[in-house]
VOSE-700298 format. One record per residue (C-alpha): residue in three letters; residue number from 1; z, x, y. Coordinates in pm, 1 decimal. Layout:
// residues N
{"ALA", NUM, {Z, X, Y}}
...
// end
This chain:
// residues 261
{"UNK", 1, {-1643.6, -2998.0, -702.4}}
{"UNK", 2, {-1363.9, -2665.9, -676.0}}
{"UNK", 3, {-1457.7, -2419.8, -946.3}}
{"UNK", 4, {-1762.8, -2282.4, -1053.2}}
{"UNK", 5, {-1891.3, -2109.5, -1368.0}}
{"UNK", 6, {-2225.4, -2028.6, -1194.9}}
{"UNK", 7, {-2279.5, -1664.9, -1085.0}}
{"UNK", 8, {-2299.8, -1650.0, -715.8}}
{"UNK", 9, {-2263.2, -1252.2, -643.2}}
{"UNK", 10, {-2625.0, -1228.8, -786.1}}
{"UNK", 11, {-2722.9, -922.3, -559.0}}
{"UNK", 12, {-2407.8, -703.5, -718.8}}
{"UNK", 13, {-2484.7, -877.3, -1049.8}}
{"UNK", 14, {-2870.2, -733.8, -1055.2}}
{"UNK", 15, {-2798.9, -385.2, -872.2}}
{"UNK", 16, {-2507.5, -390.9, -1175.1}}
{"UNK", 17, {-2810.7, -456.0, -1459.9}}
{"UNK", 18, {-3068.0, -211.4, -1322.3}}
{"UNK", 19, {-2791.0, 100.3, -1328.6}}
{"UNK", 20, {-2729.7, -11.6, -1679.3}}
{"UNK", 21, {-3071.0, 31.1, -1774.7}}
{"UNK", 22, {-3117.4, 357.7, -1582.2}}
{"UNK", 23, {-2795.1, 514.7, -1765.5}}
{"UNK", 24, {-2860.4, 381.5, -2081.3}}
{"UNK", 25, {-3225.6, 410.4, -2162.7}}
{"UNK", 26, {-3338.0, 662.4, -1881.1}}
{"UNK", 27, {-3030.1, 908.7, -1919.7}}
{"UNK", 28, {-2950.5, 872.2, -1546.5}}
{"UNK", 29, {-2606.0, 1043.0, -1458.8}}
{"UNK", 30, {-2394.4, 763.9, -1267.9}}
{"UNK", 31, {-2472.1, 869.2, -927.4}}
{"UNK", 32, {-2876.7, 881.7, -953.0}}
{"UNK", 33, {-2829.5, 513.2, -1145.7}}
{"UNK", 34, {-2674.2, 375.4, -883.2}}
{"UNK", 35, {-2893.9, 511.7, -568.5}}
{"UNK", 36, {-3240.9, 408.7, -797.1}}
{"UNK", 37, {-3075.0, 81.4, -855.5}}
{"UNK", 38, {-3014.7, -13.6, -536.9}}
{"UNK", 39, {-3331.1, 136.5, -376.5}}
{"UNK", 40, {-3511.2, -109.9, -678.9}}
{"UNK", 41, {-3326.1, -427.7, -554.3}}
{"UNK", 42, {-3463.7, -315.2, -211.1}}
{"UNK", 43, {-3783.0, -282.9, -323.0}}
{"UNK", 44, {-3779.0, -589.5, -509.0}}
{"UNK", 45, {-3602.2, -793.0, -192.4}}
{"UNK", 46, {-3849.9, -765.2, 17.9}}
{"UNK", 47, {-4167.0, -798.7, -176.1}}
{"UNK", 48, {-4013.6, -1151.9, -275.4}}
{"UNK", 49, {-3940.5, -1275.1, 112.5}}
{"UNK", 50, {-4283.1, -1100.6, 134.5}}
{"UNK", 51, {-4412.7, -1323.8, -131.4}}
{"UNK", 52, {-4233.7, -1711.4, -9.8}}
{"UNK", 53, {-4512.0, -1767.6, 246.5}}
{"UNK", 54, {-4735.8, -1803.5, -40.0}}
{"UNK", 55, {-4538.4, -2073.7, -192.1}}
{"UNK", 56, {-4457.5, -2318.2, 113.0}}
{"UNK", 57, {-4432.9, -2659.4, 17.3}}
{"UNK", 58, {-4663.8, -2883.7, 206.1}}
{"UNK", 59, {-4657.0, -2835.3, 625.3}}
{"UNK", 60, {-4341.6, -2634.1, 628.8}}
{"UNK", 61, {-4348.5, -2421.5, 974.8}}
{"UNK", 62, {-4482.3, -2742.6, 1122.3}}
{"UNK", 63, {-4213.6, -2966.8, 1038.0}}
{"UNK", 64, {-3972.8, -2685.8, 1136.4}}
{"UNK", 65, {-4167.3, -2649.4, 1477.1}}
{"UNK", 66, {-4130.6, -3004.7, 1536.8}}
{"UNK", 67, {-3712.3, -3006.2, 1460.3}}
{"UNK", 68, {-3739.1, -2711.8, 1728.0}}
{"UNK", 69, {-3824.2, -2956.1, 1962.7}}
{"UNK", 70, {-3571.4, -3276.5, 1931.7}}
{"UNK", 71, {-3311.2, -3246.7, 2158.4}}
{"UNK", 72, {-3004.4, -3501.7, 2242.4}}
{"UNK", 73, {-2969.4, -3712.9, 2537.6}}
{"UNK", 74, {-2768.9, -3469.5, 2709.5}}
{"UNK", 75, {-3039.1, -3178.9, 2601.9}}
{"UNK", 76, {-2855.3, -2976.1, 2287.7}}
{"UNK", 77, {-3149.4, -2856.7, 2068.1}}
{"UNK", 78, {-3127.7, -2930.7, 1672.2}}
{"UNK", 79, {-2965.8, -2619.2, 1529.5}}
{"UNK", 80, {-3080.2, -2584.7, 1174.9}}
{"UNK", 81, {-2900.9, -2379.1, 892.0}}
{"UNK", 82, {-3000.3, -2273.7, 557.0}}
{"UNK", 83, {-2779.6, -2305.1, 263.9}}
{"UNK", 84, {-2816.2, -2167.5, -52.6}}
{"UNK", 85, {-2728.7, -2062.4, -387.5}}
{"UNK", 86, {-2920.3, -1766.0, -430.1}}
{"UNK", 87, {-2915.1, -1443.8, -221.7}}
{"UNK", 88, {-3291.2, -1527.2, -52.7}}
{"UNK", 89, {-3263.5, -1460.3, 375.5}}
{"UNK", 90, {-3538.1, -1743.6, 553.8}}
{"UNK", 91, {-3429.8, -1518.6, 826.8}}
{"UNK", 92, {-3612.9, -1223.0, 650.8}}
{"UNK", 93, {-3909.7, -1375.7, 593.1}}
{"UNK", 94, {-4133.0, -1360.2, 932.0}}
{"UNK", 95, {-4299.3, -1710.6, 980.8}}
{"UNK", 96, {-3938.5, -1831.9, 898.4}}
{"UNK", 97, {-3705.4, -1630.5, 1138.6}}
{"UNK", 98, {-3735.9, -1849.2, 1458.8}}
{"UNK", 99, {-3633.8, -2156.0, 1288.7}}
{"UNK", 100, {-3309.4, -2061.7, 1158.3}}
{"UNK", 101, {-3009.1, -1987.5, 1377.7}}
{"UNK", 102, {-2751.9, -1990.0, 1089.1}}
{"UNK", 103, {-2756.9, -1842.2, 716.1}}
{"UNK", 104, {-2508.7, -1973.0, 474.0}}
{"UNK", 105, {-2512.6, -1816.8, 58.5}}
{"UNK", 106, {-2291.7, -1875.3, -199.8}}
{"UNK", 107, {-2227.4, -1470.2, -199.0}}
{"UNK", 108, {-2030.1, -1498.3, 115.2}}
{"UNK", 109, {-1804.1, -1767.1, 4.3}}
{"UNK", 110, {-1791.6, -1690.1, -364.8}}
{"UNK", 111, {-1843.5, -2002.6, -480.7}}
{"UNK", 112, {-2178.1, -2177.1, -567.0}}
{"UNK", 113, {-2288.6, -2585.2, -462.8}}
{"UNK", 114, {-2167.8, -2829.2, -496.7}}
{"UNK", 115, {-1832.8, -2671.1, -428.2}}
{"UNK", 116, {-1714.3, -2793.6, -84.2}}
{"UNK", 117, {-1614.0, -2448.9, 5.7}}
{"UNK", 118, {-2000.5, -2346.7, 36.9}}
{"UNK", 119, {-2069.4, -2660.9, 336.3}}
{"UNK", 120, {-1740.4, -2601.9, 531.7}}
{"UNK", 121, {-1845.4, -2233.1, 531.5}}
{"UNK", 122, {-2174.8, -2353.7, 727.8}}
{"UNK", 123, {-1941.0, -2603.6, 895.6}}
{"UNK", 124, {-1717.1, -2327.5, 1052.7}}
{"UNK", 125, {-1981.4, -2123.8, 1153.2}}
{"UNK", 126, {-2171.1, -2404.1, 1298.5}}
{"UNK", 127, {-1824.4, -2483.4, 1534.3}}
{"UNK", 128, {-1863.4, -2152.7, 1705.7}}
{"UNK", 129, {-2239.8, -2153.6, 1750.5}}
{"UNK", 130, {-2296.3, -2101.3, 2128.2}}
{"UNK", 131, {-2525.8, -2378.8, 2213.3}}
{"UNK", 132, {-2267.7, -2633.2, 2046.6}}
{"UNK", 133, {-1928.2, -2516.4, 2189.6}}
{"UNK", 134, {-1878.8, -2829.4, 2448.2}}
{"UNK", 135, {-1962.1, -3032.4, 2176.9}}
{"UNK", 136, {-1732.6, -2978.9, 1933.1}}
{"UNK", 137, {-1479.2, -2813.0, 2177.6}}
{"UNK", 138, {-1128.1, -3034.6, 2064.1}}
{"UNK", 139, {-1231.7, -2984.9, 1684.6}}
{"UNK", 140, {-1285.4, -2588.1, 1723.8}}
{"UNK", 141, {-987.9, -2510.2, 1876.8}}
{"UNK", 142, {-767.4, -2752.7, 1656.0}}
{"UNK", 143, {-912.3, -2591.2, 1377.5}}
{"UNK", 144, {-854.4, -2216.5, 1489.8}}
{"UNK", 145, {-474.8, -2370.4, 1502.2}}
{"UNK", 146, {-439.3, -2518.1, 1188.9}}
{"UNK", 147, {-321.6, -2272.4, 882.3}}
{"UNK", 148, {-308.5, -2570.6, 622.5}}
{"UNK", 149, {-624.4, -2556.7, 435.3}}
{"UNK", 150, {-636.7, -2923.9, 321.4}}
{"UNK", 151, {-540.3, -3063.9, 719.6}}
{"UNK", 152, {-828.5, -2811.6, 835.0}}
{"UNK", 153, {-1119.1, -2935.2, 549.8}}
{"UNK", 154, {-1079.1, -3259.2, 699.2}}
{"UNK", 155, {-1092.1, -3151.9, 1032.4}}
{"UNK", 156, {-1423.1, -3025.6, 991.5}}
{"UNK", 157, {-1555.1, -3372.9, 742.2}}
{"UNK", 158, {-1428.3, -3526.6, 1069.5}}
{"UNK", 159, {-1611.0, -3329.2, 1330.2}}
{"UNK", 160, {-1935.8, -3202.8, 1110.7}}
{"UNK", 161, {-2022.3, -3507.0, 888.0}}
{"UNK", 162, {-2190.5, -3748.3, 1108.4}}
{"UNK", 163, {-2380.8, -3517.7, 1316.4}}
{"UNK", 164, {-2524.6, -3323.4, 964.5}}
{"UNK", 165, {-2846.9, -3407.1, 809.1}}
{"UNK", 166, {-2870.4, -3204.1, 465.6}}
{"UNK", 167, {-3171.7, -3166.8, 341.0}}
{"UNK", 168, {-3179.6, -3054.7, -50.0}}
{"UNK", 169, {-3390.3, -3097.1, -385.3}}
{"UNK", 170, {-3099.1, -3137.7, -619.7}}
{"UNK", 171, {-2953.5, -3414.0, -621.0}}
{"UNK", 172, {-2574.5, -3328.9, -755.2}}
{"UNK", 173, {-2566.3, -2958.2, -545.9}}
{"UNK", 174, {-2727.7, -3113.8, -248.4}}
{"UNK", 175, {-2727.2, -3483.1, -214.1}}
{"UNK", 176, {-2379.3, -3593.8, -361.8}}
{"UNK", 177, {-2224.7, -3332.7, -281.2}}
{"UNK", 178, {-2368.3, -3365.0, 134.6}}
{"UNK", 179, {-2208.3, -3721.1, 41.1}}
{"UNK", 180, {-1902.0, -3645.0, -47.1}}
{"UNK", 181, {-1858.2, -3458.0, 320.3}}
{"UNK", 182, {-1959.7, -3769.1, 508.1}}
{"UNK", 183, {-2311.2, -3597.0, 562.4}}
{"UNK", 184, {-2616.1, -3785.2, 622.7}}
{"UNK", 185, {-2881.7, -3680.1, 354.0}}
{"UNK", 186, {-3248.7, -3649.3, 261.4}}
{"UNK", 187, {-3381.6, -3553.0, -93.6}}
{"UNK", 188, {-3693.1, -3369.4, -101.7}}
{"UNK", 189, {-3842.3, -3477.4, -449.2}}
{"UNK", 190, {-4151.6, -3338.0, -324.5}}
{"UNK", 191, {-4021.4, -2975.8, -347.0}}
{"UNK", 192, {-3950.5, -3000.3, -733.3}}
{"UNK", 193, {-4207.2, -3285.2, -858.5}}
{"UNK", 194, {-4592.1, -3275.4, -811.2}}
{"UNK", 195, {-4732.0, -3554.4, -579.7}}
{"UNK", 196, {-4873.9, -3870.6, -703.5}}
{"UNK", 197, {-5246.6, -3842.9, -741.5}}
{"UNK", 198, {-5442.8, -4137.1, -922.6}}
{"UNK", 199, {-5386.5, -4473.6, -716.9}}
{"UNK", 200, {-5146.9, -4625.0, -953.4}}
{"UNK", 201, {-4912.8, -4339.6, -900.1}}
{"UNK", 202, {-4918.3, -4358.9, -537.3}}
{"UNK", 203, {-4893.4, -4709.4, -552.4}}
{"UNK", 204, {-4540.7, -4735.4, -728.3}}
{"UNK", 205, {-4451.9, -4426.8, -487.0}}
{"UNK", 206, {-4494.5, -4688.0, -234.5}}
{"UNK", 207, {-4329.1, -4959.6, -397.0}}
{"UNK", 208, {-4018.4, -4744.9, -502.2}}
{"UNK", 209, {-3975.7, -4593.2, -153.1}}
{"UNK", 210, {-3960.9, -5016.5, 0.1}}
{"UNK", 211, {-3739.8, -5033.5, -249.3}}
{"UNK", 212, {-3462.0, -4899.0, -30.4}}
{"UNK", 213, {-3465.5, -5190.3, 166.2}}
{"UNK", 214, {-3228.1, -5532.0, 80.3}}
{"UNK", 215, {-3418.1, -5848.5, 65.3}}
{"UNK", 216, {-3341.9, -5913.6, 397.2}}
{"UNK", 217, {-3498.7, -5594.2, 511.0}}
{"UNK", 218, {-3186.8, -5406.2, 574.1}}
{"UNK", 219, {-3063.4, -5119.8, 387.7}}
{"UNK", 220, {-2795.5, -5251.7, 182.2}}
{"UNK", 221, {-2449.4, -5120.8, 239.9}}
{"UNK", 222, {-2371.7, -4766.4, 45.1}}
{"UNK", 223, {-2078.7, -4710.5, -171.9}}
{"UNK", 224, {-1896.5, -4354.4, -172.9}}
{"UNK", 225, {-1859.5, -4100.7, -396.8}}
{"UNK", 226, {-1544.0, -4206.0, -501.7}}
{"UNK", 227, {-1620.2, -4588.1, -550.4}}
{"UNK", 228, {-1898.6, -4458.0, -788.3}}
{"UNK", 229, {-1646.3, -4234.9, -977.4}}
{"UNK", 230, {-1383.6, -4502.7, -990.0}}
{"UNK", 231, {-1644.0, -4787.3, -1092.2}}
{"UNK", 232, {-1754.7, -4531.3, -1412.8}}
{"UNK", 233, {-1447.1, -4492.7, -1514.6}}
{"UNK", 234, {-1345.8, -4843.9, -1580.3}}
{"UNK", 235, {-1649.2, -4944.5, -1792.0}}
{"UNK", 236, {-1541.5, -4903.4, -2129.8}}
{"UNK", 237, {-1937.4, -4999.4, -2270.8}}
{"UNK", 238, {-2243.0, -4923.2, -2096.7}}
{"UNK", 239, {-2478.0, -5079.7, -2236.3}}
{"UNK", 240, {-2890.2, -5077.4, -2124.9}}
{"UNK", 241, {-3209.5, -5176.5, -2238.3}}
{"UNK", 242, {-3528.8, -5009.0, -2236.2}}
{"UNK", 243, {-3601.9, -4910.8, -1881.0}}
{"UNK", 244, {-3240.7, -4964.3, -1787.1}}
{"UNK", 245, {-3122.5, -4641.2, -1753.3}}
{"UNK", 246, {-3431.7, -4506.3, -1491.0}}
{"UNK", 247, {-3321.3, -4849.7, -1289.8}}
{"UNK", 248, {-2961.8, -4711.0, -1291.6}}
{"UNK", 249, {-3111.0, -4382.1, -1211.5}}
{"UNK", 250, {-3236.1, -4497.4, -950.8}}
{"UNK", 251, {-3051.4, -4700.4, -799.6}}
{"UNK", 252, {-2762.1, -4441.6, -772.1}}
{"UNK", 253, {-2973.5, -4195.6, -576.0}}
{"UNK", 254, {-3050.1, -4424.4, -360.5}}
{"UNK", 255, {-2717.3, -4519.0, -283.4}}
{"UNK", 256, {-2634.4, -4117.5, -198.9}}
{"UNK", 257, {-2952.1, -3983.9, -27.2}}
{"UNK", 258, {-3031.8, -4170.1, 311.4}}
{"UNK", 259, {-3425.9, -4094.4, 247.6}}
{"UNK", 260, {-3595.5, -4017.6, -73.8}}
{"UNK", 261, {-3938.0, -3808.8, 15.8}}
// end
């Protein structure tokens, strides 16, 4: 996952486009280009974190509310962080702000998902929040040690992955990528598919999500990212029927994302 041809300085990259319209078409000198531009973005910035309310998904704030209140045996709160791709704040959007205590975009790191980089960027800051210091005490301060980048990325798989839920709707940025990290993961289908409506839909809904389980009721064991690359690579013929390829579909996301919702 290193290297990424995405854009991920998107703020610079639209403040860059307005001042090229305002010079070129509107005969702005440089100076007046670049103060409209970036008053525009403004402008534009906060009419769309005024604007994400209106597009929740489905009982948003009150699943949020109810992470607010789990809590360990020993009485450390869930602390939730948002990761993304684009330059969007949850923290500037009002209903939002209480639930996040951490805000992690690819603009900061300067790379874009699935790129390891972004997660161990949330991973670092998550180290020094203050309501997780005692628990990840011997990791933080072996970490603030270490100058070798590899030895320190797998410090923080080490420390992080386990206790990390990702929740994501795509399944390569998010899920495999969560994976690859030794996260736990959940992919939100819901957020990027309508809902089943007639009976029939919701009935294979049901049947696909049971699905999950072995025939002995279990949740059969989950091979690794690199299992799944190394078993690719040595098939020289795939071959599949008709319907084959959703099956294998399928069946791979259901080997990387813990729950499919």
């Amino acid at each position: 996952f290193s290297g990424s041809s995405k854009p991920v300085l998107l703020t610079q990259l639209r403040i860059d486009a307005l001042r090229d319209i305002f010079v070129r078409y509107n005969s702005f000198s440089a100076e007046e280009a670049q103060a409209a531009a970036e008053e525009a973005f403004q402008i534009w910035t906060k009419a769309r974190h005024d604007a994400i309310p209106n597009h929740f998904a489905r009982q948003v704030v009150e699943s949020l509310e109810m992470l607010r209140t789990i809590e360990s045996r020993d009485g450390h709160r869930v602390v939730i962080i948002a990761i993304t791709d684009g330059n969007s704040n949850p923290r500037n959007v009002e209903s939002l702000r209480p639930y996040f205590d951490l805000v992690v975009n690819s603009e900061q790191v300067g790379v874009a998902k699935p790129d390891a980089r972004v997660y161990l960027k949330a991973a670092e800051q998550l180290l020094e929040h203050p309501r997780l210091e005692d628990v990840f005490l011997e990791a933080m301060g072996a970490c603030k040690m270490l100058d070798d980048a590899v030895e320190k990325t797998d410090l923080l798989e080490t420390a992080i992955g386990p206790w990390w839920v990702h929740i994501g709707d795509d399944f390569m940025k998010d899920i495999v990528a969560a994976r690859d990290l030794g996260m736990r993961t959940i992919w939100s289908r819901e957020l990027v598919r309508k809902a089943p409506n007639s009976a029939e839909e919701k009935d294979l809904a049901a049947k696909q999500l049971n699905g999950r389980e072995g025939d002995n009721g279990r949740r059969t064991k989950k091979r690794s990212v690199a299992d799944l690359v190394e078993e690719l690579a040595t098939m020289k013929v795939v071959e599949m029927s008709i319907g084959a390829d959703e099956f294998l579909a399928d069946s791979i996301h259901r080997e990387f994302a813990d729950e499919i919702v």
